[in-house]
N, C-alpha and C positions, 0 to 999 in steps of 0.2 A: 504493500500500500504506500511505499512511498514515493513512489513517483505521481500517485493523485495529489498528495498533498503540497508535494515540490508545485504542481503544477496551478496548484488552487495559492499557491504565494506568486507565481508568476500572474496572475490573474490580479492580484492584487498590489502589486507594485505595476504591472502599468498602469494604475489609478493615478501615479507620480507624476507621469510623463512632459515634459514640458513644465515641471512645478520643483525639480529638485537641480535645480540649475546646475554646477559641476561635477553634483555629486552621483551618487547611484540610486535606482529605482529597485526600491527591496520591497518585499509583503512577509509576513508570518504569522502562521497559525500554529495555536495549540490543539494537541490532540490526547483526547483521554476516550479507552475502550476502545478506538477505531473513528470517533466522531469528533467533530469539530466543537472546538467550546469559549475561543478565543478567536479574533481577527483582529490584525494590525499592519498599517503601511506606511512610509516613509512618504508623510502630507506634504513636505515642502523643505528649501532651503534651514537650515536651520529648526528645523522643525525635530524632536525624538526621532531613532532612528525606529524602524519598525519592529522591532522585539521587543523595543523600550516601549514606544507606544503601548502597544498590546498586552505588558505585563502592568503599565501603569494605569490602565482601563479597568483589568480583571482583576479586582478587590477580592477572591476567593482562595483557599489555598491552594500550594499546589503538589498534585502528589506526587508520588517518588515514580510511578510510574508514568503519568504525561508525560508525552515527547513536544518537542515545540520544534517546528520546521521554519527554515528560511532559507531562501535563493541564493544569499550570500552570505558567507562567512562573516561572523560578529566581532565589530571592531575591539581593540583592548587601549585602545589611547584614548586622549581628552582631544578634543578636540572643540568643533562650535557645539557637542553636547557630551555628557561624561560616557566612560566605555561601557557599551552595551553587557561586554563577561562581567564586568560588576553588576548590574542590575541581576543578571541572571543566575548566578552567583548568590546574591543575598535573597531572591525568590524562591532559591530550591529546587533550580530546573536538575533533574539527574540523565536525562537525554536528551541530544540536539542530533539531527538532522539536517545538512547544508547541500545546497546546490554547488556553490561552485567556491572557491579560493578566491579571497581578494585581493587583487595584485597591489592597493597603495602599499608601500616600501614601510608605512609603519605596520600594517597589519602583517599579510604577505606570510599566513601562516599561522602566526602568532598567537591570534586570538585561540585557534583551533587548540594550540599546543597546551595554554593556559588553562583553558577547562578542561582539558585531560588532566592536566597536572593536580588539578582539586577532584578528580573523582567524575568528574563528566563522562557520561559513555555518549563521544561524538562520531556519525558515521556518517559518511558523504564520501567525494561530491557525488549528486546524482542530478541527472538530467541537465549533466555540467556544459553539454555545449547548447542545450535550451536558454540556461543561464546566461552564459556567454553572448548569444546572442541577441536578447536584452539590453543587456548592461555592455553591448561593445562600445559605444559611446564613451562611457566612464574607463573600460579597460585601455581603450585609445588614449586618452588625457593623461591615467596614469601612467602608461607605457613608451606611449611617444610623444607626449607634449602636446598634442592637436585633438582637434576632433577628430571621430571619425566622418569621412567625405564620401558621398554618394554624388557619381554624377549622373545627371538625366539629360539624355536628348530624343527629340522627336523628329523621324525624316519621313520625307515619301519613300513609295516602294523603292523610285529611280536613285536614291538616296539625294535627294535638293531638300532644306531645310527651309528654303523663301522664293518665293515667284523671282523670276528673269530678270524683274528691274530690282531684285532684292528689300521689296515689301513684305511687309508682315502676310503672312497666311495662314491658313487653321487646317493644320496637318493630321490632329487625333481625332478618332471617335469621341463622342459623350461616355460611352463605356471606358474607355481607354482616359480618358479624364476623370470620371469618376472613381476608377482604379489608384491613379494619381494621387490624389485627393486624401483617398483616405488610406490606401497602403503607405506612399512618402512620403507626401507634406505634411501628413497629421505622424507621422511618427519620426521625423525630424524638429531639431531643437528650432533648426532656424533657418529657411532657406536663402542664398546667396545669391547674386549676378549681378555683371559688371554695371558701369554707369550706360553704358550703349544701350545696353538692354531700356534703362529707363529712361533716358530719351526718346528711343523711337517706339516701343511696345508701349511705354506707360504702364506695366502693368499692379497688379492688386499684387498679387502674394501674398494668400490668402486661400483660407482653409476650406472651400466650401462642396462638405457633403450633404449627401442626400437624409443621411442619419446622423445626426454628429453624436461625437462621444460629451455626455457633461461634464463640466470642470466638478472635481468632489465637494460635497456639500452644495453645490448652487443651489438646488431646489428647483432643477427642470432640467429639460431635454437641449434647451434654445442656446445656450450658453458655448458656443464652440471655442476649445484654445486654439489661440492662435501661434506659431510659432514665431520666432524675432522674423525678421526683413535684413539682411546685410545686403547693404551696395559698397562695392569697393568703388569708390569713385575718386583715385589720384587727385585729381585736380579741384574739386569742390566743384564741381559741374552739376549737381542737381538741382532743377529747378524747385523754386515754391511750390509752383502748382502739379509737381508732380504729387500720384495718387497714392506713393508711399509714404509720402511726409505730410500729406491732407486730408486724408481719411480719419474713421474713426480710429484705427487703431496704430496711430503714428508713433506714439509711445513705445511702440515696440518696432521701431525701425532704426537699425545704427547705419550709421554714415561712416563708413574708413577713410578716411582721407592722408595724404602725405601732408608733408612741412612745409606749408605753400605759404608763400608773403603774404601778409595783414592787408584788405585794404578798407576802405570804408564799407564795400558794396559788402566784402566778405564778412568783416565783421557785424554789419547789418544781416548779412542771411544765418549768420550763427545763432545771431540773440534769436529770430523770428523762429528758425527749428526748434532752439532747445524751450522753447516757450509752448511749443507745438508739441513737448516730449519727445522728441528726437537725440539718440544717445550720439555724438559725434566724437570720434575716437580717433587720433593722428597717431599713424605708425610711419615710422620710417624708409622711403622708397630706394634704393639701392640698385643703382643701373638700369634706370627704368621703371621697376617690378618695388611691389611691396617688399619688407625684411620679412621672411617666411615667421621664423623664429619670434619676431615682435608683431605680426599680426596673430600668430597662434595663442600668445601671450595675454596678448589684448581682449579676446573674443574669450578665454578660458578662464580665465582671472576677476573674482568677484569684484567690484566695484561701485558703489553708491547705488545701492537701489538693483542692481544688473547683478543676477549670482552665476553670471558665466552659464556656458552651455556644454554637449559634448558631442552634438551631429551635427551637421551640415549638409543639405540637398541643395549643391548647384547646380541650376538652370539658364545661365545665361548663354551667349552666345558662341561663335567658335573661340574667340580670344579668350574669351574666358575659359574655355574647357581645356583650349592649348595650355594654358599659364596653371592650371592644377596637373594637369599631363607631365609636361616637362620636369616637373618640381617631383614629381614622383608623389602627389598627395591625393590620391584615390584608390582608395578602398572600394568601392564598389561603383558597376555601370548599368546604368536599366537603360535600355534602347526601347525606343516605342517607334512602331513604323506603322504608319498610317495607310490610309487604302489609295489616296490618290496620287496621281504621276504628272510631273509636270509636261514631258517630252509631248510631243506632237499639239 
C-alpha cells in the first residue's frame, strides 16, 4: 500500500504549485490501520512544511504504529521554518515512508539518517522518479543553479512558424491549445519570451482553461493561478500599452532588462510599471547576451514580495529558443505541429 499513499501526497503537494516559490511542493498523510486520518501540504512560501502542517492540525495522539508518508525527505535544518525531524521527533512518529531524497546540500540525506539514529523505522524512496518529476523544478535550482526550462514551439506540417511576409499566424488546434494551457502553462512557475515576441504578438500569457484548477482555500472554481510573465527585454523596449504590463494581472510580470543609461523617458516608464506592479530586474549583459549565471540568480532568488520560482516555459520566438539552445539551458522540448501548410 505504499505507493497509494506516496501517490495520495503527490496529489496533495500539487495543491502548492505556483505558491511555494523556490522551494519544493510536498503533501503528507498519516496513516493508521490502512486509512487515512491526517492530510497536510506545503501552503506557501514560508509557510510549515507539510508534515509540520499536518502534525500541527492533528491534536490526537499518535500511535507507535501510524506510518506518516511524504514525497520528500524531511528537512533536519532551520531554516525560514524549524526542522520538520524535530516536530516529528517530539510527536512520536515510529515510521516514515518517503518518496524521494532531497538533494538541498543541507539535507541530502540527513534528515533520513537522523531518524534512524532515534529509533525511526524509515523506508523509501518509493515512487522516486514520480517524485522527481514533480519537484524537478526545485531539484534543478538545487542542483544546477536554474530552473528547470521547457521549450515550446509550434510549426506547420511544412515546418514555417509565420506567413511569407513573417506575420503573426495561428498554427495550433483549440485542442492542441487547450493541451497547452493546462498540461504547460499551468504547470510552469513562469513563462518567458523575448521583447520581439511583445512587440509584435502582444501577447497575454496567461492561463486560460476550460476547467481551471483553484488556488487552495479560495472558495470556488473561478480563481485560476496564474504563472509570473518574464520578458527578457535588453534594452527596456516595452511598451506601456503592452498587455503584459496593462492587464489585470501585471503584478506578476518581471521585466529583465540590462545596464542601460538613465534617461528621463526611462526613468519615467520605471516609476509608471512598478506602480503598475511590474517587478523590473537589471542583470548584467555580457557580449551581447544576458550573464546566464546573474539572470538564473535573479529569477531564483527570493526578493521583496517575489519568492523566486523553479520552471520556466519558453515561448518566444526563434532568437529566443536559439539563445537557451546555444547556452545548453533546456531540459525539455514539446513541438506542437499544427495541421496547416503554408507552401502553394
Amino acid at each position: 500500500m505504499h505507493t497509494f499513499f506516496i501517490c495520495r501526497c503527490l496529489e496533495l503537494a500539487e495543491k502548492g504549485r505556483g505558491l511555494v516559490g523556490n522551494g519544493a511542493m510536498v503533501g503528507a498523510v498519516l496513516v493508521r490501520d490502512g486509512k487515512i486520518i491526517a492530510e497536510g501540504f506545503h501552503e506557501g512560501f514560508g509557510c510549515p512544511h507539510a508534515e509540520s502542517m499536518l502534525l500541527k492540525k492533528y491534536e490526537y495522539n499518535i500511535c507507535s504504529t501510524d506510518i506518516l508518508y511524504v514525497n520528500l525527505e524531511p528537512c533536519c535544518h532551520t531554516g525560514k521554518t524549524p526542522p520538520c525531524t524535530e516536530i516529528l521527533l517530539e510527536r512520536g512518529i515510529k515510521k516514515l515512508v518517503f518518496g524521494m531524497q532531497d538533494p538541498d546540500e543541507r539535507v541530502a540525506g540527513k534528515g533520513i539518517a537522523l531518524l534512524r539514529s532515534k529509533g525511526v523505522e524509515v523506508i523509501g524512496p518509493i515512487l522516486e522518479d514520480e517524485c522527481l518529476r514533480l519537484n524537478r523544478g526545485f531539484v534543478s535550482v538545487r542542483m544546477k543553479s536554474r530552473p528547470w526550462i521547457t521549450l515550446k514551439m509550434a510549426r506547420t506540417i511544412d515546418g514555417r512558424i509565420a506567413n511569407h511576409d513573417r506575420s503573426m499566424m495561428k498554427i495550433t488546434t483549440q485542442q492542441q491549445d487547450q493541451w497547452a494551457h493546462e498540461f504547460l502553462r499551468a504547470r510552469h512557475d513562469a513563462i518567458l519570451v523575448g521583447v520581439g515576441t511583445i512587440l509584435s504578438d502582444d501577447p497575454r500569457l496567461t492561463v486560460r482553461c476550460p476547467h481551471p484548477r483553484p488556488l487552495p482555500r479560495s472558495g470556488g472554481g473561478e480563481r485560476q493561478r496564474q504563472p509570473w510573465r518574464i520578458v527578457l527585454d535588453k534594452n527596456f523596449e516595452t511598451e506601456l500599452s503592452a498587455t503584459v504590463v496593462g492587464d489585470a494581472h501585471s503584478s506578476s510580470t518581471i521585466l529583465i532588462r540590462g545596464e542601460i543609461k538613465s534617461t528621463e523617458d526611462s526613468i519615467e516608464k520605471e516609476r509608471v510599471l512598478e506602480g503598475r506592479g511590474v517587478t523590473i530586474l537589471t542583470v548584467p549583459v555580457v557580449r551581447g547576451q544576458f550573464d546566464w549565471p546573474s539572470l538564473w540568480d535573479a529569477l531564483i532568488t527570493p526578493q521583496q514580495g517575489y519568492n523566486g520560482i523553479t520552471s520556466i516555459l519558453v515561448e518566444g520566438g526563434p532568437k529566443t529558443w536559439e539563445f537557451f539552445r546555444h547556452a545548453g539551458c533546456v531540459d525539455q522540448e514539446v513541438l506542437l505541429i499544427g495541421k496547416k501548410s503554408l507552401r502553394g
